[in-house]
C-alpha positions in Angstrom: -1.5 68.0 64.4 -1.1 64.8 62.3 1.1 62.9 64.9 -1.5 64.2 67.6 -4.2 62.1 65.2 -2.2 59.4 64.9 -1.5 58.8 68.4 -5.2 59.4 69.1 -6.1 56.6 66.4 -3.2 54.3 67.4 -4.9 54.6 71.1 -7.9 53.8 70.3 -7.0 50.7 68.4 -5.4 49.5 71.3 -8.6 50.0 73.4 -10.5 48.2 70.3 -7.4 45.6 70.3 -7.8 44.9 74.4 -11.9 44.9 74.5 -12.1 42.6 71.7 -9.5 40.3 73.3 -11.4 39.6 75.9 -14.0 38.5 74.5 -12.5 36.2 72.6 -10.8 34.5 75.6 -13.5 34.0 77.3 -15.8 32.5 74.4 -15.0 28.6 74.6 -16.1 26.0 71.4 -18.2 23.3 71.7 -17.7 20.0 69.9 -21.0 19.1 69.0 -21.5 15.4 69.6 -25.0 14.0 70.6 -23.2 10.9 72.3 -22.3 13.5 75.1 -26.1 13.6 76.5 -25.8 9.8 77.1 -26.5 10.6 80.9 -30.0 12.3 79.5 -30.9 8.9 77.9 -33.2 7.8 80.5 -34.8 11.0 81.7 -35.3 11.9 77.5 -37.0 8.3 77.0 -39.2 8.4 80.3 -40.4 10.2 83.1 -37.1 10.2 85.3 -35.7 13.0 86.7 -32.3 14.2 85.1 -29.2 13.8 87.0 -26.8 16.4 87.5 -24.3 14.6 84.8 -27.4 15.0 82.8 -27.9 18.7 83.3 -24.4 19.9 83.3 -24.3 17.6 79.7 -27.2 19.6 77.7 -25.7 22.9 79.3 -22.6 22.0 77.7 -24.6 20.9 74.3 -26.9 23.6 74.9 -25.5 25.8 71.2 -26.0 22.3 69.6 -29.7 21.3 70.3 -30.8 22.8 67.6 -28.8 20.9 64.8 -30.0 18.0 67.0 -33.4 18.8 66.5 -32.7 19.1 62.8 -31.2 16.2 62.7 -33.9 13.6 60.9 -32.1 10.8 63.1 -31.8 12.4 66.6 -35.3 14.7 66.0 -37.5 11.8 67.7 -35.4 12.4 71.5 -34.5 15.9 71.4 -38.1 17.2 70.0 -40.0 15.5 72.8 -41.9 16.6 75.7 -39.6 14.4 77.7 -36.7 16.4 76.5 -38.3 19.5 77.0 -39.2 18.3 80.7 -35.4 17.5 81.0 -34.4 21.0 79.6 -36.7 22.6 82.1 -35.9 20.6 85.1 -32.2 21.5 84.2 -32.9 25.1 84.0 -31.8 25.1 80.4 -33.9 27.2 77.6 -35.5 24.8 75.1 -34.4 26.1 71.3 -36.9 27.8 68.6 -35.2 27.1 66.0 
């Protein structure tokens, strides 16, 4: 009975082992680094449309906006309705944080 339990538990570790590993594979990190919406710089200071080097940027950034926002020094072009226009136009949700 106990090698049946421990062949049961060993198992379902490996299940645990495999699900979990897959998850981590797939999750990628993001260097946060505000210099990488450079392409945004025109649409987040006027009314111009974002390009797609704009868009595919804040997607990338997207799990940084809000230390950007946060960020006494960047607040003033992330916080804007301009960047919030640019979020939207590039189909990107706009943080509460």
């Amino acid at each position: 009975m106990k090698m049946k339990m421990k062949r049961v538990s060993f198992v379902a570790l490996c299940v645990v082992v495999v699900v979990f590993s897959g998850e981590i594979g797939t999750t990628e990190a993001v260097t946060c680094d505000p210099t990488q919406l450079s392409p945004c710089s025109q649409a987040f200071t006027s009314s111009a449309a974002p390009s797609p080097a704009c868009c595919s940027k804040l997607k990338e950034q997207q799990p940084c906006l809000c230390g950007y926002i946060k960020n006494p020094s960047l607040k003033q072009y992330v916080n804007n309705p301009n960047a919030k226009r640019v979020a939207s136009s590039c189909k990107v949700p706009y943080p509460k944080c």
